[in-house]
One Martini backbone bead per residue (centre of mass of N, CA, C, O) as a GRO file, in nm:
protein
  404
    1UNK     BB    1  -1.606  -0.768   2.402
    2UNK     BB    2  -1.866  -0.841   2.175
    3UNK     BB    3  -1.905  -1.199   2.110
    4UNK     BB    4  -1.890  -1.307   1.760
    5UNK     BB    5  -1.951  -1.502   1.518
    6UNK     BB    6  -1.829  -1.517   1.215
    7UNK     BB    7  -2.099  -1.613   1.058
    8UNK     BB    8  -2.165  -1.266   1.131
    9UNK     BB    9  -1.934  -1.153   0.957
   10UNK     BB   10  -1.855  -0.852   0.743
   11UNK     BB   11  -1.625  -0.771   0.440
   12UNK     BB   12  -1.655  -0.464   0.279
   13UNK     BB   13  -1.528  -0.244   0.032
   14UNK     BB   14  -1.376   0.108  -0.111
   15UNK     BB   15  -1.263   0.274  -0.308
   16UNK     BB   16  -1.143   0.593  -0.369
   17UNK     BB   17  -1.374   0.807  -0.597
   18UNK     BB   18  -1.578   0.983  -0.476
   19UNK     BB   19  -1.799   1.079  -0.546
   20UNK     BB   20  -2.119   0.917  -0.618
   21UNK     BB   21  -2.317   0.678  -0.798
   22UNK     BB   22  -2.602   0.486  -0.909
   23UNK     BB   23  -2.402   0.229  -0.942
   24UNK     BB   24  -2.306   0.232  -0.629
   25UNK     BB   25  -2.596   0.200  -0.509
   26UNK     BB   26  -2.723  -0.023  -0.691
   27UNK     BB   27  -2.403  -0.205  -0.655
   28UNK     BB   28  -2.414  -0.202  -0.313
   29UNK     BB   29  -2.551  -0.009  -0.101
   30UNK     BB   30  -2.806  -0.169  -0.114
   31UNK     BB   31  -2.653  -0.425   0.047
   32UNK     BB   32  -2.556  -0.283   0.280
   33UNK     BB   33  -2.817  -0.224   0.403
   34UNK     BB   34  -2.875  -0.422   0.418
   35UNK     BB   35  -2.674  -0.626   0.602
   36UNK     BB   36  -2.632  -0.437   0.875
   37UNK     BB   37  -2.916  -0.572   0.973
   38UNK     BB   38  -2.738  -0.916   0.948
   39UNK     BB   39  -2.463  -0.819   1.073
   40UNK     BB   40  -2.165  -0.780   1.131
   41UNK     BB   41  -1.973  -0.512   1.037
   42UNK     BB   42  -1.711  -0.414   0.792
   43UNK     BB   43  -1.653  -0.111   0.645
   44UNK     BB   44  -1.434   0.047   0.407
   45UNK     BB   45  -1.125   0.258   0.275
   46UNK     BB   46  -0.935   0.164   0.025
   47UNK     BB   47  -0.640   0.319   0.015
   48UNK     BB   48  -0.418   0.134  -0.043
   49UNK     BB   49  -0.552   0.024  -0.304
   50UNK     BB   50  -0.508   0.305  -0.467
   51UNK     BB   51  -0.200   0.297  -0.457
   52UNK     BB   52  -0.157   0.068  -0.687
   53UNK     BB   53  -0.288   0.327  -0.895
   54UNK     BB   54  -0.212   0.577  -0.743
   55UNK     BB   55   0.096   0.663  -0.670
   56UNK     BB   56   0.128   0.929  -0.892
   57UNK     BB   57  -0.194   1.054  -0.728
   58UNK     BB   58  -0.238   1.077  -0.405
   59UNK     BB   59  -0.368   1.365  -0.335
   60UNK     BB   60  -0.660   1.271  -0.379
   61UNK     BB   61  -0.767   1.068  -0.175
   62UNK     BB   62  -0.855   1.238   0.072
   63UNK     BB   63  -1.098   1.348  -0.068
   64UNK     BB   64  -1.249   1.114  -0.174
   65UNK     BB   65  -1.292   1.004   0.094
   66UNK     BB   66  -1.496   1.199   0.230
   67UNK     BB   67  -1.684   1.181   0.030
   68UNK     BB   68  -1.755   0.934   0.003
   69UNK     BB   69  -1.881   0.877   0.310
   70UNK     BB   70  -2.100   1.093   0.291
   71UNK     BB   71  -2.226   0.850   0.075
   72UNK     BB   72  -2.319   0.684   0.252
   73UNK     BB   73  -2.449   0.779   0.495
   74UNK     BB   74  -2.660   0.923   0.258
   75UNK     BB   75  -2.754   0.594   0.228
   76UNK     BB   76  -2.806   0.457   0.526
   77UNK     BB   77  -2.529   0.425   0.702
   78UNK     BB   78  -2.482   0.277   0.992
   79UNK     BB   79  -2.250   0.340   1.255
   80UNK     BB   80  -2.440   0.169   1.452
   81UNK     BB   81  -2.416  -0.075   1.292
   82UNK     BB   82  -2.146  -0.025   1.159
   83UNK     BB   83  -1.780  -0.026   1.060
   84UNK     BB   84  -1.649   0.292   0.984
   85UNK     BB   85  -1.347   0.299   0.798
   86UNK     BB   86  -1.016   0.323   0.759
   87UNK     BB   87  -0.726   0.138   0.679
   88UNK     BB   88  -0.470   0.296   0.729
   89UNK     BB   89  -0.626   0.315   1.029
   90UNK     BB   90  -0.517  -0.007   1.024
   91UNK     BB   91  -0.233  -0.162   1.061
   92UNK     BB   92  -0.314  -0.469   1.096
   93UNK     BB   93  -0.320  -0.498   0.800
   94UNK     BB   94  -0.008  -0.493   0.691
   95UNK     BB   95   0.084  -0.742   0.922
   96UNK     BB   96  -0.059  -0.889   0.832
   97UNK     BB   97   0.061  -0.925   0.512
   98UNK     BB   98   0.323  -0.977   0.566
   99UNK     BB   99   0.302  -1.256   0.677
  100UNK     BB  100   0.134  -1.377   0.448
  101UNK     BB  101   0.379  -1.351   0.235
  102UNK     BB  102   0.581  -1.573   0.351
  103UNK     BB  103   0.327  -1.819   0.265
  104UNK     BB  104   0.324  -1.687  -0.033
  105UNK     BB  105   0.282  -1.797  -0.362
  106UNK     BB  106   0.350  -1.649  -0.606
  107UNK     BB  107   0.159  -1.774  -0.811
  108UNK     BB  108  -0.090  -1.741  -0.703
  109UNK     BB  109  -0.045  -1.394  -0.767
  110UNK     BB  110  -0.021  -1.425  -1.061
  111UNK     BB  111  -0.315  -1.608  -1.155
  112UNK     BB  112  -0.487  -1.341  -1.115
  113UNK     BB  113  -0.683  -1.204  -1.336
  114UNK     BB  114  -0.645  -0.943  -1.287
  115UNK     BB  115  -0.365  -0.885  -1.304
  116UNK     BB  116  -0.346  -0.881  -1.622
  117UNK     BB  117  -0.624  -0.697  -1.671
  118UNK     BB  118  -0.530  -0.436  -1.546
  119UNK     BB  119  -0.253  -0.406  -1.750
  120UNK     BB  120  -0.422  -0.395  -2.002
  121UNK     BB  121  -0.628  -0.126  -1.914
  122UNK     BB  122  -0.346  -0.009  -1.775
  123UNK     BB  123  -0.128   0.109  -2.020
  124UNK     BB  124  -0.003   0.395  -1.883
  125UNK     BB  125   0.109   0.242  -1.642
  126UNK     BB  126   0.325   0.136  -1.379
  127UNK     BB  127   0.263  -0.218  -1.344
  128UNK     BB  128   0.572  -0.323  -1.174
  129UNK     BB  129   0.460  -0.414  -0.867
  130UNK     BB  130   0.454  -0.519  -0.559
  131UNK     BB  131   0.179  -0.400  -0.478
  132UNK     BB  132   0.007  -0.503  -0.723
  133UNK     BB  133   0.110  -0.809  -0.702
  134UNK     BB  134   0.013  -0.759  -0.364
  135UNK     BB  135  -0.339  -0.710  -0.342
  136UNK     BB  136  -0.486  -0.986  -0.326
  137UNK     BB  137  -0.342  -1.010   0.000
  138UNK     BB  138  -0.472  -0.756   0.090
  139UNK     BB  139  -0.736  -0.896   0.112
  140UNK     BB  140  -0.702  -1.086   0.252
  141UNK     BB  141  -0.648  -0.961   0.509
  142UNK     BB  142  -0.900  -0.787   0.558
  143UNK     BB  143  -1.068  -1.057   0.592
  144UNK     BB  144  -0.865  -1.197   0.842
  145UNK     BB  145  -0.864  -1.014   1.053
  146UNK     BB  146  -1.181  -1.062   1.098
  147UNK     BB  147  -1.283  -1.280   1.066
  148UNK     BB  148  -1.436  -1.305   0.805
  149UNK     BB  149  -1.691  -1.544   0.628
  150UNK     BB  150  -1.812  -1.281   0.469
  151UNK     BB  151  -1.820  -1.145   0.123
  152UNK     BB  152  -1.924  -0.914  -0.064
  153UNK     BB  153  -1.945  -1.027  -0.442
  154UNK     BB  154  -1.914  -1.041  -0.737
  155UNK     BB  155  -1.802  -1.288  -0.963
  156UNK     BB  156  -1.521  -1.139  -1.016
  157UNK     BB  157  -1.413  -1.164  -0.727
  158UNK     BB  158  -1.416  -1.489  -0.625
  159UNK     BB  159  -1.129  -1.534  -0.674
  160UNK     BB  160  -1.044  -1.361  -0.380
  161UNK     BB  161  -1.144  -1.538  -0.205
  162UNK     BB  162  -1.035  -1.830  -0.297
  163UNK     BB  163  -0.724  -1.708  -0.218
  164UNK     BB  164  -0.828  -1.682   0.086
  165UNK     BB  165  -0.840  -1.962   0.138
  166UNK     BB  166  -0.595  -2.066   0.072
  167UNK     BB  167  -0.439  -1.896   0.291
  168UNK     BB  168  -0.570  -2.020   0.517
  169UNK     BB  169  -0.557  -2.307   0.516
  170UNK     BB  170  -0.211  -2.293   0.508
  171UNK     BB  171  -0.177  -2.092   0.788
  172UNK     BB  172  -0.297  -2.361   0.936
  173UNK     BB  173  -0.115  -2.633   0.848
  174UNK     BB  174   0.135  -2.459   0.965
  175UNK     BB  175   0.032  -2.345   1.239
  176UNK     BB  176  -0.203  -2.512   1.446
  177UNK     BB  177  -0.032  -2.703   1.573
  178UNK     BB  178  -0.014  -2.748   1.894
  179UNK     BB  179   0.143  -2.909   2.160
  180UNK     BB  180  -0.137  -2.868   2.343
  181UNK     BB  181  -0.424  -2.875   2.195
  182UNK     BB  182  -0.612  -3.104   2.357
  183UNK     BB  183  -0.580  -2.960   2.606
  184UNK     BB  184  -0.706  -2.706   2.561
  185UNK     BB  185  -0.962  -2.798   2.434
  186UNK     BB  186  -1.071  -2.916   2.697
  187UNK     BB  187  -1.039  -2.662   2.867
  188UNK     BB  188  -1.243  -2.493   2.678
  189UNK     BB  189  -1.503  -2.670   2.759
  190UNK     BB  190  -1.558  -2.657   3.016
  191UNK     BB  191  -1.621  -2.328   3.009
  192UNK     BB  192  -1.901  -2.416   2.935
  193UNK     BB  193  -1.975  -2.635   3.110
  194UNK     BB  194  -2.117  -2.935   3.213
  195UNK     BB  195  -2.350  -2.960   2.980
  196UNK     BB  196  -2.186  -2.841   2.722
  197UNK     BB  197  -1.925  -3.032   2.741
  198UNK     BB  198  -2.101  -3.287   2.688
  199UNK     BB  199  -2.256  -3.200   2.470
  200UNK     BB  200  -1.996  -3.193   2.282
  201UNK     BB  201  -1.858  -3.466   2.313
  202UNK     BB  202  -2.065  -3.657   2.198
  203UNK     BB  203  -2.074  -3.471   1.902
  204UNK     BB  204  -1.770  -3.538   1.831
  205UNK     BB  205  -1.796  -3.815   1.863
  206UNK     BB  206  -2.031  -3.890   1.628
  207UNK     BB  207  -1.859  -3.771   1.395
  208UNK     BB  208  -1.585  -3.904   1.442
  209UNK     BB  209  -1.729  -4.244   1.461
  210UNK     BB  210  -2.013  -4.184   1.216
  211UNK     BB  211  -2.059  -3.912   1.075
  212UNK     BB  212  -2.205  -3.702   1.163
  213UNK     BB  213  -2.329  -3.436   1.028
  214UNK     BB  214  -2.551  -3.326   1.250
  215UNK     BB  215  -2.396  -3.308   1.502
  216UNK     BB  216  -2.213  -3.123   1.381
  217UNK     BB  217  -2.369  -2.866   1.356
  218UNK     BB  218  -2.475  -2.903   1.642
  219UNK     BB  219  -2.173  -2.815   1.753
  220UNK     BB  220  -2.175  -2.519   1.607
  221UNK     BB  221  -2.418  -2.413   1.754
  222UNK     BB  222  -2.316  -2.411   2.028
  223UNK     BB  223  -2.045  -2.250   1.985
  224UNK     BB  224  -2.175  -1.971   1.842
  225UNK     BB  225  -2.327  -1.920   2.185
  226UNK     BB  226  -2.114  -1.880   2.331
  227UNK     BB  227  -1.987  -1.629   2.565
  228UNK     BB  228  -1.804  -1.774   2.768
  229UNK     BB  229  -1.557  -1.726   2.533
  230UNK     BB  230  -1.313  -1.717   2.348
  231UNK     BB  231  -1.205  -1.691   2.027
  232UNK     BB  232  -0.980  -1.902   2.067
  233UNK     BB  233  -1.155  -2.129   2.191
  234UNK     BB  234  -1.361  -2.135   1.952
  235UNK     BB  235  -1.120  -2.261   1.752
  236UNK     BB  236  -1.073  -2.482   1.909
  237UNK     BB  237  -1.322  -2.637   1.910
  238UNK     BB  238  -1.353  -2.633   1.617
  239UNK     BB  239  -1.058  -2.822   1.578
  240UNK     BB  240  -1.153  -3.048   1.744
  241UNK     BB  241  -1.438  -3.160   1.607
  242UNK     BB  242  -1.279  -3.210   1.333
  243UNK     BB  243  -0.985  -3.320   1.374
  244UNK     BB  244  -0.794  -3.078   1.384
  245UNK     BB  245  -0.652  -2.787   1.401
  246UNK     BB  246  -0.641  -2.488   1.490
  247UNK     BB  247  -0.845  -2.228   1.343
  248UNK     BB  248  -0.757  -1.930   1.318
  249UNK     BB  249  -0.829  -1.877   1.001
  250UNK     BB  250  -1.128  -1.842   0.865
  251UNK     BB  251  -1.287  -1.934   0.596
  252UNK     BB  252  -1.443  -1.777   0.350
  253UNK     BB  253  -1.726  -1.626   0.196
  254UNK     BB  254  -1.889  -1.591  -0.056
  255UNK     BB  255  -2.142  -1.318  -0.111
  256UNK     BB  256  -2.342  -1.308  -0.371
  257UNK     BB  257  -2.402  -1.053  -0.561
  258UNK     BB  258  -2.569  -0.902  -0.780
  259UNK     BB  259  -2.577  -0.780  -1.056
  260UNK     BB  260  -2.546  -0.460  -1.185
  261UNK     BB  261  -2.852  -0.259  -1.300
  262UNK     BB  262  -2.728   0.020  -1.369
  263UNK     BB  263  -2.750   0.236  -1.614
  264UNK     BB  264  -2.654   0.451  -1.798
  265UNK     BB  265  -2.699   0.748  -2.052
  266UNK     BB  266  -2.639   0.480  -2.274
  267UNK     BB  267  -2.646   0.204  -2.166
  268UNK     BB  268  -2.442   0.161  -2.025
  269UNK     BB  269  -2.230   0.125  -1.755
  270UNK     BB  270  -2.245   0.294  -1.508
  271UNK     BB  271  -1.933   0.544  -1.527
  272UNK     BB  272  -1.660   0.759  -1.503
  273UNK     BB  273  -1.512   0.599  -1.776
  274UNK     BB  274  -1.771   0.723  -1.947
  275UNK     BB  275  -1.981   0.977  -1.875
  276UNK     BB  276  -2.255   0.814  -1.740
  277UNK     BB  277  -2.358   0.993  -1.473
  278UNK     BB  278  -2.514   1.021  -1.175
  279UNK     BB  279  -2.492   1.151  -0.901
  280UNK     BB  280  -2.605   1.187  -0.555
  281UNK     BB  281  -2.583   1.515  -0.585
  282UNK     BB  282  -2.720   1.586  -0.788
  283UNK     BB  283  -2.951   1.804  -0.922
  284UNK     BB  284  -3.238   1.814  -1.046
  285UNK     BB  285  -3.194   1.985  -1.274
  286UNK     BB  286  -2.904   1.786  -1.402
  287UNK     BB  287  -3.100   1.557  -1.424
  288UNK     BB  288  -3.316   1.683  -1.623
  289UNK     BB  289  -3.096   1.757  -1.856
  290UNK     BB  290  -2.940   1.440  -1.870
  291UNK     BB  291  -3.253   1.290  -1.952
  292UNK     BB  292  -3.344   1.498  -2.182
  293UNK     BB  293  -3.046   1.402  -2.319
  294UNK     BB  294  -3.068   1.134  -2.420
  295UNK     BB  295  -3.089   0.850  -2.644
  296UNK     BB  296  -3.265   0.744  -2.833
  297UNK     BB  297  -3.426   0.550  -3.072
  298UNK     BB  298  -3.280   0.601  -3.416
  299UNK     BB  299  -3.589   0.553  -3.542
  300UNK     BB  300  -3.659   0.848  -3.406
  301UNK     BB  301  -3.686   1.114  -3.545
  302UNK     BB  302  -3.979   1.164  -3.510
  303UNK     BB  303  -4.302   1.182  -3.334
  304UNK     BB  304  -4.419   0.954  -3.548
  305UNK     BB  305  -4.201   0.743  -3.505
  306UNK     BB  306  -4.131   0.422  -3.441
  307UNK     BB  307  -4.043   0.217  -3.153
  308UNK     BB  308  -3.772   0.051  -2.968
  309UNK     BB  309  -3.681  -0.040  -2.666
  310UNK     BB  310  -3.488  -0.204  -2.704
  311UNK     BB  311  -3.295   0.052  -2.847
  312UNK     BB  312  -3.324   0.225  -2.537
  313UNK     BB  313  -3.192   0.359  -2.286
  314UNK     BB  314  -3.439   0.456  -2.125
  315UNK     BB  315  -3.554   0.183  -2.069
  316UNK     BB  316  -3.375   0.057  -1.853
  317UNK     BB  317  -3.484   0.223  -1.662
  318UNK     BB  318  -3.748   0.163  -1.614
  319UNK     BB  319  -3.661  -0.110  -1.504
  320UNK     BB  320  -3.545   0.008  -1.234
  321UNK     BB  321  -3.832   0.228  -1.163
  322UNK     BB  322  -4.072   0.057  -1.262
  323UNK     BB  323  -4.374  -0.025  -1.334
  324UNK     BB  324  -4.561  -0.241  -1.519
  325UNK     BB  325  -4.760  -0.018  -1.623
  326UNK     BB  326  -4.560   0.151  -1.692
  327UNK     BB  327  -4.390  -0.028  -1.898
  328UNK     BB  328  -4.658  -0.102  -2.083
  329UNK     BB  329  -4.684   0.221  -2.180
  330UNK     BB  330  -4.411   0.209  -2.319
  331UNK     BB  331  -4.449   0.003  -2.508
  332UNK     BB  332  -4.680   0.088  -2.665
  333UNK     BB  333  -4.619   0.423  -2.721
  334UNK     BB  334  -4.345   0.357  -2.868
  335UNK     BB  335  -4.461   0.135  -3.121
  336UNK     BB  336  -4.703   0.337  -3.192
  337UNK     BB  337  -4.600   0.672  -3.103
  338UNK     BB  338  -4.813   0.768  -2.855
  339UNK     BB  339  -4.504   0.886  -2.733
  340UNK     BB  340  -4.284   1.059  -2.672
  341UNK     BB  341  -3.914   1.083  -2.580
  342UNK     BB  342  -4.016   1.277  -2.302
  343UNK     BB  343  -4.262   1.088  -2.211
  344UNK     BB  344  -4.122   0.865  -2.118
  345UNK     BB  345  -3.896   1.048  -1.931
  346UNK     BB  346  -4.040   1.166  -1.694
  347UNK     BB  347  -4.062   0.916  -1.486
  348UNK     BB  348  -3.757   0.901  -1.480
  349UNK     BB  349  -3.695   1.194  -1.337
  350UNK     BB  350  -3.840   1.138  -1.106
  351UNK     BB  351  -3.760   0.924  -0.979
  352UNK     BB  352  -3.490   0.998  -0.921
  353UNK     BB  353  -3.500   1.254  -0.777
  354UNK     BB  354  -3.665   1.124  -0.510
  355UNK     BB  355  -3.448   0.939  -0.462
  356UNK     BB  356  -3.229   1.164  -0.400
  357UNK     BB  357  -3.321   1.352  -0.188
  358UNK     BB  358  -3.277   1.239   0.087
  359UNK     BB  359  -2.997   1.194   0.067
  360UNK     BB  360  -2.904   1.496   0.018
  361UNK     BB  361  -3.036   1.597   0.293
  362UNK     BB  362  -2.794   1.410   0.458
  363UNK     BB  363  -2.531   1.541   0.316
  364UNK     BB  364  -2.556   1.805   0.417
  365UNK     BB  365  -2.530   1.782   0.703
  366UNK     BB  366  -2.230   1.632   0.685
  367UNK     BB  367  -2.087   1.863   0.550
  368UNK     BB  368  -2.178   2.078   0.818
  369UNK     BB  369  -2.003   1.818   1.006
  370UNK     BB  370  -1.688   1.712   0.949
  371UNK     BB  371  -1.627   1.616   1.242
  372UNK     BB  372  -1.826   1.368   1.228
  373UNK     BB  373  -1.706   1.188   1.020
  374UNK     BB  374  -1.444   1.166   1.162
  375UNK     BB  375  -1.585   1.024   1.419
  376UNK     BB  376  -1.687   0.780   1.263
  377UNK     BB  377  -1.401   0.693   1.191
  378UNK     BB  378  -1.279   0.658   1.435
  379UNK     BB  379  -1.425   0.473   1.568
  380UNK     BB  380  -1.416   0.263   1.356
  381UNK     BB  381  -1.152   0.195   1.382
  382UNK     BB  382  -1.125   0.113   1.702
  383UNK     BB  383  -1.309  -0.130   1.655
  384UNK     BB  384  -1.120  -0.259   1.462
  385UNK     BB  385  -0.881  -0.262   1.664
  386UNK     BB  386  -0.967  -0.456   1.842
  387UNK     BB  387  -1.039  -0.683   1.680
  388UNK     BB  388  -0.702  -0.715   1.502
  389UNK     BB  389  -0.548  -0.736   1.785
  390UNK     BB  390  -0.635  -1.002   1.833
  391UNK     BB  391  -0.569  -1.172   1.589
  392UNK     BB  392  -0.272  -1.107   1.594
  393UNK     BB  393  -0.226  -1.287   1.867
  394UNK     BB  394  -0.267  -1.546   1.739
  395UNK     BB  395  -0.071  -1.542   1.517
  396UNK     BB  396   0.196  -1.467   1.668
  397UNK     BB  397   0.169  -1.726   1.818
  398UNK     BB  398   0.178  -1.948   1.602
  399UNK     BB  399   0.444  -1.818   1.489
  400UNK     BB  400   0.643  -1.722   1.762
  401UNK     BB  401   0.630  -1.398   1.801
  402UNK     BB  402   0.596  -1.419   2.117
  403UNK     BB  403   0.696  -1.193   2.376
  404UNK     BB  404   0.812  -1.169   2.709
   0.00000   0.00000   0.00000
């Protein structure tokens, strides 16, 4: 396998909820297109996390895993940059998720603001299950098998990382003190060869007796060049660095993405719990209908009466579409009566159609080839459960769990 600093991988996933819409390509899928190229990724498909808000509706799910997956390809996720997976299809999401759960306190899983918000929001359901109250625990799971350090987030979600920040701490403090941790340590510098060692050792020195900020940054940034040492003693040289115990489960970072800003058909977020999205396979034809028939600002009742953009859904859009030119012109236009509400829409019907044709036309060739998203699944699944078992046998042995 080939040996990756965990500062260089990222992990982030989409509960499966088929078919998407511009607000998941403008509010994910394109920070997803960077990132593929920025980082060794790892994007999942969260069938088990729906699984807690959709138990006793799960028939949904295998259909929408597949729509999802088909529009993440054609929004130009490439399989060969990133690993796309199922999770449900790597159970080593489970094994770390029970073994966290060994130590980890309830309160701090009563505490998660979404748990009160979602019981609230969905008073429907019957979420008083272990499943629903342990679902932040496998988020955290999720992001520690792969011992990823980058997580993209909203900030709505960053206190799902603090908790995993603080779940991989306590199971560090628990687990990581090896009985013979300084002897493996000293062992793992030398793998590094007699230059690098010495280097290691001077810059670890110098840390810890002097508390050298920047020696320890270069004596990190050595070790995650290294090539020939296994990812087990690399964590290992990492907490022999700082003076404690070898770092098992490396804590992760939020990487905060933007607030999504594409707005619906009405001005709210686009959702499809609002009915206010344009699907990313939607036809030309249904895109020209659904924004041709938009509200715009209530004081245009006739085509000659002064209107203001800022109290118009159509404007909202202009924002995401738009040139200065083109907005100046809408502003103008719009606050004088010098253009209709049809000729306003007009840019932004061109503009969304643009986005969404090269989609489309390669969301059909994978429509047309089922087999090949399958094996897309597959491989990225293989490739994950690698890493995953890789981690699990950390995890095993410092738990005592490894058995002869």
């Amino acid at each position: 396998m080939n040996l990756v600093t965990q500062s260089q991988r990222v992990l982030s996933g989409m509960r499966p909820t088929g078919k998407l819409h511009l607000g998941h390509y403008h509010g994910v899928l394109k920070n997803w297109l960077r990132l593929q190229h920025e980082y060794e990724c790892f994007f999942f498909v969260a069938d088990w996390h729906a699984l807690t808000t959709e138990y006793d509706n799960s028939s949904i799910i295998a259909n929408s895993v597949h729509d999802m997956v088909i529009d993440w390809l054609a929004a130009g996720i490439n399989p060969g940059s990133a690993r796309l997976f199922i999770q449900s299809q790597v159970p080593e999401h489970a094994e770390l998720h029970l073994l966290l759960s060994m130590i980890t306190p309830l309160g701090w899983l009563e505490r998660v603001p979404t748990y009160k918000d979602q019981q609230e929001k969905l008073k429907e359901k019957d979420l008083a299950t272990y499943g629903f109250l342990g679902y932040p625990l496998l988020q955290s799971a999720d992001i520690l098998i792969y011992r990823a350090t980058q997580v993209p987030v909203g900030e709505d979600q960053v206190v799902h990382v603090e908790l995993t920040r603080e779940v991989a701490r306590r199971f560090n403090h628990i687990y990581g003190r090896e009985p013979d941790f300084a002897e493996k340590a000293e062992a793992a510098a030398k793998k590094m060869g007699k230059k690098n060692a010495k280097l290691y050792q001077d810059l670890r020195r110098r840390y810890q007796e002097q508390g050298d900020g920047e020696a320890l940054e270069t004596a990190k940034a050595l070790l995650s060049d290294q090539q020939n040492i296994t990812l087990g003693d690399r964590e290992r040289l990492f907490g022999y660095l700082e003076g404690s115990g070898k770092i098992i489960l490396p804590e992760p970072q939020a990487l905060l993405t933007p607030a999504a800003k594409m707005p619906g058909l009405d001005g709210q977020k686009m959702s499809k719990s609002y009915n206010n999205t344009i699907s990313l396979r939607e036809s030309p034809e249904a895109v020209e209908k659904k924004l041709r028939t938009m509200p715009t600002d209530p004081a245009r009742v006739r085509r000659n009466d002064p209107g203001d953009p800022n109290n118009c859904p159509v404007w909202q859009l202009h924002k995401v579409y738009s040139n200065d030119e083109l907005k100046e012109w809408v502003q103008q236009g719009c606050r004088s009566a010098g253009i209709g509400c049809l000729d306003c829409k007009q840019p932004v019907i061109e503009a969304v159609i643009a986005e969404l044709r090269p989609m489309q036309e390669r969301a059909q060739s994978f429509i047309e080839q089922p087999e090949l998203v399958r094996n897309i699944l597959a491989d990225g699944a293989e490739d994950a459960r690698d890493v995953a078992k890789e981690t699990l046998r950390e995890v095993r042995s410092a738990m005592g769990l490894s058995y002869k």
